[in-house]
N, C-alpha and C positions, 0 to 999 in steps of 0.2 A: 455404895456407889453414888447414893444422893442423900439431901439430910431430909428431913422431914420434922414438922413439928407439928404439936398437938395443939387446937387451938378451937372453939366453938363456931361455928360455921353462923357467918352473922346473919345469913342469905335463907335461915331455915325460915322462917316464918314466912316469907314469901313463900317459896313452895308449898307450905303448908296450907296458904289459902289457897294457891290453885287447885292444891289436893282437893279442899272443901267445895271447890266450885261446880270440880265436876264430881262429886260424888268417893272418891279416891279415899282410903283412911292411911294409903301409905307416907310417912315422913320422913325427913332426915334424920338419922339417928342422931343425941344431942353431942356424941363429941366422935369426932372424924378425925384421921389425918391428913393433911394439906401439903398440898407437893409445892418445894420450897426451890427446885432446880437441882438440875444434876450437876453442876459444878462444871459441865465441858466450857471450855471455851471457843466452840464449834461446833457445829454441826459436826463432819467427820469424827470427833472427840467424842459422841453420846455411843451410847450401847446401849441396847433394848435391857430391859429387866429379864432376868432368868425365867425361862419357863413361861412368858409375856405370850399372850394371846388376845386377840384384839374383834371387837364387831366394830363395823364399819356401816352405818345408814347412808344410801344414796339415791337419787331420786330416778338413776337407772341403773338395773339391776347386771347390765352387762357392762357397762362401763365398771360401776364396784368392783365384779369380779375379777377383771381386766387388771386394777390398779392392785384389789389384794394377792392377786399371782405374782406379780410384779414385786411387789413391794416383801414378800414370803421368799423368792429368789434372793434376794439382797442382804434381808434383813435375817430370817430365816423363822421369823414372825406368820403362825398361819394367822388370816384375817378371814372371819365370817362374815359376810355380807348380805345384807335386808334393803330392800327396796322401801324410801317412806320417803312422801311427798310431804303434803298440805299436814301442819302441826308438829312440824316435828321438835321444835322447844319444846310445846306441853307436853307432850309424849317423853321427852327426857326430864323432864321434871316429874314425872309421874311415874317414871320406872326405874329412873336412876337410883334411887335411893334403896334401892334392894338389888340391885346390881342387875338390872332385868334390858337395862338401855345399852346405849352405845359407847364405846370408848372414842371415836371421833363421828361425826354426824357433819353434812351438809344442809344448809339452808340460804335463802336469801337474804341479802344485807337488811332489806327492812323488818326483819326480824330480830336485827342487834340489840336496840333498846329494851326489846321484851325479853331476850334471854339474860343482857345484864340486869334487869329486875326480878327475875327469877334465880339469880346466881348459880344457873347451869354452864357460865363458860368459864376455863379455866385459865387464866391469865398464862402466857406464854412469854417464857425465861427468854432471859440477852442472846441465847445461840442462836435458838431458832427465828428471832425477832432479828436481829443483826442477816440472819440469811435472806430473808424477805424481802428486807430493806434494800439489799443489793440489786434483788432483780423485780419488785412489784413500784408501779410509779404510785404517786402521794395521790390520785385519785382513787385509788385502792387502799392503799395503809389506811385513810382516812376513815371508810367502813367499819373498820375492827377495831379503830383506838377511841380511848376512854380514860380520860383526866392521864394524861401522858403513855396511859400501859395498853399494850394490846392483845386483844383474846381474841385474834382468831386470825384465817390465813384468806384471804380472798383468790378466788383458781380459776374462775371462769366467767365471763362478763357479756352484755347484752348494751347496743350502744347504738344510735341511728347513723346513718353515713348516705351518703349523695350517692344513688345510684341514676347510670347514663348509658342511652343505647349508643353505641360505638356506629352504628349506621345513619347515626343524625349528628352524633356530635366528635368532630375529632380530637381534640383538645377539652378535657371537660373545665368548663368555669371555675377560677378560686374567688370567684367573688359574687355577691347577687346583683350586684350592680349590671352584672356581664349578663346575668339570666333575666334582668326583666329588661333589660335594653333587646336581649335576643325573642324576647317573646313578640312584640312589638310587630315584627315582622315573619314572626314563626307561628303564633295561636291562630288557628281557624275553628272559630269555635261550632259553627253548623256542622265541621266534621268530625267535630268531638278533638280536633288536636291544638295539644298544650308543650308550650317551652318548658313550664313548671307544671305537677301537681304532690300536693302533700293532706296530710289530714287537717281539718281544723273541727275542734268543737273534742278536743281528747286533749289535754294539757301537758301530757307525754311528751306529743308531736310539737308541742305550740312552744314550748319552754326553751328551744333556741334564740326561737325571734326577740324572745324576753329578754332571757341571759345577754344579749348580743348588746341590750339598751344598758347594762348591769346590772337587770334586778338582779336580786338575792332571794331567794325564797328560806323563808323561817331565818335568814341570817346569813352570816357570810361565811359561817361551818355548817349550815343547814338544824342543826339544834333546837332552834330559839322559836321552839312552836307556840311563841304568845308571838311573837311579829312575823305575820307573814309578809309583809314587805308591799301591802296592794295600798299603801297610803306615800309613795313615793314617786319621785318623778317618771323614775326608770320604768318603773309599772306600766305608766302612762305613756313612755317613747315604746317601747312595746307593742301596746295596745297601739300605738300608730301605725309601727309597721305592720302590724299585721292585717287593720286597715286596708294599708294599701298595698299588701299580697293580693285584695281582688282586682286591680287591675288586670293583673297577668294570670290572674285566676276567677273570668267573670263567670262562674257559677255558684249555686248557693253551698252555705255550709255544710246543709244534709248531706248535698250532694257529695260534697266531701269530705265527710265522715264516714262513707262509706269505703272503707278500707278494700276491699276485697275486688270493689269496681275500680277503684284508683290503678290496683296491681293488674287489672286486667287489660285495661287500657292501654298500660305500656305494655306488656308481652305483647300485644296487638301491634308494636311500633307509632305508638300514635301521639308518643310523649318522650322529650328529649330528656327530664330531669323528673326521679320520682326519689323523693324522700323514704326511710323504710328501716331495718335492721335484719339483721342474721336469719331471722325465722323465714324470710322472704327468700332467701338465696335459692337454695333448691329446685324451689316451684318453678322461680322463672330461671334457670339454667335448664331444669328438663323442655321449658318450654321451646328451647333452642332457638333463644333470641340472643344478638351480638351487644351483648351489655360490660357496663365497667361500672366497678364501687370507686367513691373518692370520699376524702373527708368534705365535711361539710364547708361552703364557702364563708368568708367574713362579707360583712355588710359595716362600711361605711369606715373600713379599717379594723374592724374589730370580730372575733372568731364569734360564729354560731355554738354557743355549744351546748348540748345535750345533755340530756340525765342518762347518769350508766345505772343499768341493773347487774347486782355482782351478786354471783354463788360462792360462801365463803366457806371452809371446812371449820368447828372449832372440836377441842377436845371438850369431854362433857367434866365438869369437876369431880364427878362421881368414879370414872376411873381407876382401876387399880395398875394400870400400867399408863403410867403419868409419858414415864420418856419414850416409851413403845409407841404411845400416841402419838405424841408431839411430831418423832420422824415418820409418821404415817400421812399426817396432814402435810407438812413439809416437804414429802415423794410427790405430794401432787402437784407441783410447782416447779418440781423439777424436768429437765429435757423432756428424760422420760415418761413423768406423770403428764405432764404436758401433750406429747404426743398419744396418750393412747386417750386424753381426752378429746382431742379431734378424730380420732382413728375410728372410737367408738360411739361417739355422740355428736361428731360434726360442729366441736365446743370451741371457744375460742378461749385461751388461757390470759391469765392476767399479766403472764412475766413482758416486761417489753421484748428481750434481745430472742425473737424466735427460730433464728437463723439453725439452731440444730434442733429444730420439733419439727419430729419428722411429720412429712404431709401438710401441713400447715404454712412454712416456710413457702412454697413451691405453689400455694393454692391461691386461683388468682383475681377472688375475689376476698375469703378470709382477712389475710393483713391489713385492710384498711380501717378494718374494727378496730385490731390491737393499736392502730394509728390514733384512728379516732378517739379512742379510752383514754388516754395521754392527754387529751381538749376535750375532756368530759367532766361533770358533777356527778358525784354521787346524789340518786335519790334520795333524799330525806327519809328518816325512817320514823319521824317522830307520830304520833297516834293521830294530829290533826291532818296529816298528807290528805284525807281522805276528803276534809274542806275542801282542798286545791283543786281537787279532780271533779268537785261538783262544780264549784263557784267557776273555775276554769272553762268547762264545758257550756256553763251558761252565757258567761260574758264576752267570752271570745266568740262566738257564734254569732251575738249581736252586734258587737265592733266590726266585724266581717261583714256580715247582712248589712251593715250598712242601718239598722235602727235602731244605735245611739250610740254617740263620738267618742271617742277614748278617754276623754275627762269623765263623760258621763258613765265609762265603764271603771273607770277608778271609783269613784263615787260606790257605784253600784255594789263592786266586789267586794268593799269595804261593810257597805249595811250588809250581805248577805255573810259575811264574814262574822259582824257581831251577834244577826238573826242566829244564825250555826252555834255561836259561843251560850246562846242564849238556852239554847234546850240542852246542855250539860247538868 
């Protein structure tokens, strides 16, 4: 049904030190078979392996089950499904090799660098890479490819979007221009109310106002973790406008960093425009305040945009049902997979055209995610991210605060950039 060929798995020595790291004396046997494609020219064209049975890792245990009934209806494939969050690369590195892990797993994209250096993902054939292609946009494909090939399927994503109370704003802003012209005459700050409030002093939140000047962070594919991009202009028009967000935001940073008062604020009605993502919806819908998501506005012509977070499925290389896999990770992407990931986890899928996912299509804050994801970045996944998020938090606090200028915050991010490079 498919060819296979015998070939030394070049990827074994990495695993083998992870083995060693933690204690583990399991390894990859020295010669493997390597799944070369099934020869369909389609999706529709693959056929599970004879007798193919599958475990499935996912980080909730009712959604998995959900997907492998589903997918066991279809297919005729049973899937056993395990609940596993936090580590789940080393965890298939460490049990793959005796057949003990997963045949497809879920994880978060900044976890791709490190599975392609452990050589737990299994490169995915023209069919099921050609199906992707049709319906995941290039801020998604981009997650899983590596030097032209991709190993893995991106299915669910995390993205911020411009939420607005419908009882202050009837028309919500596509531009910031509109939002600090409207503050102007809308902030009273003795009674706590704001035209805008967003975080600042979390680099998460702050990397629109960036992206908007055109920084690049690590590069213009996000890769290039020797440049992180804090010695450029853009950097520094950035740092300006974020600057001058405290106009329309005159309290301190602390103040808002504190997430959780920002969210309360508006359920309170006391704020026209609150910056935020999916995890937020809930809270304030049960709060039963008259709110709307939009994507985020452009500023000066040019789009805000965001870093997305994607949950990708990949198949593990260690697998003995290569194609069984592959249409397993691929169900979730589809209508179907699609809808029982909202149905059961309130998730929001990667595919753009949602019009038949069921619940999702209809939900009427959801879509503006999937909107938004379309004018997103992928997160950078590379090992210095974690730079960004300190140097971030420090410098944008002080451009904010107002105790030193955006030259002197370029300046700054830079020395604390190469202090950081220094204790490597």
């Amino acid at each position: 049904m498919y060819k296979k060929s015998k070939k030394l798995i070049a990827l074994c020595l990495s695993v083998m030190l992870i083995s060693g790291l933690t204690g583990c004396k399991k390894t990859i046997p020295e010669e493997q078979e390597v799944f070369t494609g099934s020869g369909a020219a389609n999706v529709n064209e693959m056929v599970p392996e004879k007798d193919a049975k599958l475990v499935f890792w996912a980080s909730d245990k009712e959604y998995g089950e959900a997907i492998g009934k589903a997918f066991e209806e279809k297919y005729g494939v049973p899937v056993t499904v395990a609940q596993e969050g936090m580590g789940t690369v080393d965890k298939i590195a460490l049990s793959g090799p005796s057949g003990e892990g997963a045949d497809v797993f879920i994880t978060g994209h900044d976890n791709f660098e490190k599975g392609m250096s452990s050589g737990v993902f299994m490169e995915l054939e023209d069919a099921i890479v050609d199906e992707m292609k049709s319906k995941v946009p290039e801020s998604g494909l981009n997650t899983v490819l590596s030097d032209g090939k991709f190993y893995g399927i991106p299915i669910s994503i995390e993205v911020n979007c411009l939420f607005y109370n419908k009882d202050l704003v009837e028309t919500p802003a596509s531009t910031l221009e509109e939002i600090i012209e409207g503050a102007k005459t809308f902030n009273d700050v003795q009674n706590n109310k704001f035209n805008l409030l967003c975080t600042i002093g979390d680099g998460y939140y702050e990397f629109p106002f960036l992206s908007s000047q055109g920084f690049q962070l690590f590069g213009e594919n996000g890769d290039d973790q020797d440049n992180p991009g804090f010695d450029t202009d853009e950097f520094e028009k950035g740092l300006e406008l974020i600057s001058e967000l405290h106009d329309i935001m005159p309290i301190t940073s602390a103040d808002l960093n504190n997430k959780s008062s920002l969210k309360a604020n508006f359920m309170e009605g006391n704020v026209a425009y609150f910056i935020s993502g999916p995890w937020d919806v809930t809270q304030i819908q049960e709060s039963g305040m008259n709110f709307g998501i939009t994507e985020l506005p452009t500023y000066q012509g040019k789009q805000l945009t965001p870093f997305a977070g994607v949950q990708c499925a990949f198949v593990s290389t260690f697998t003995k049902y290569p194609i069984a896999a592959e249409l397993l990770a691929n169900f979730l992407i589809s209508d179907e997979g699609a809808s029982i990931l909202y149905t059961e986890n309130n998730g929001i899928t990667t595919i753009s055209d949602i019009s038949n996912v069921e619940g999702l299509s209809a939900d009427p804050y959801l879509p503006a995610f999937v909107n938004q994801f379309e004018n997103s970045i992928p997160m950078p996944s590379v090992k210095r991210i974690s730079y960004f998020w300190s140097i971030a938090a420090d410098i944008d606090r002080a451009v904010f605060d107002g105790q030193i200028t955006p030259a002197e915050g370029r300046a700054k991010a830079i020395e604390n950039w190469e202090a950081l490079l220094a204790t490597e």
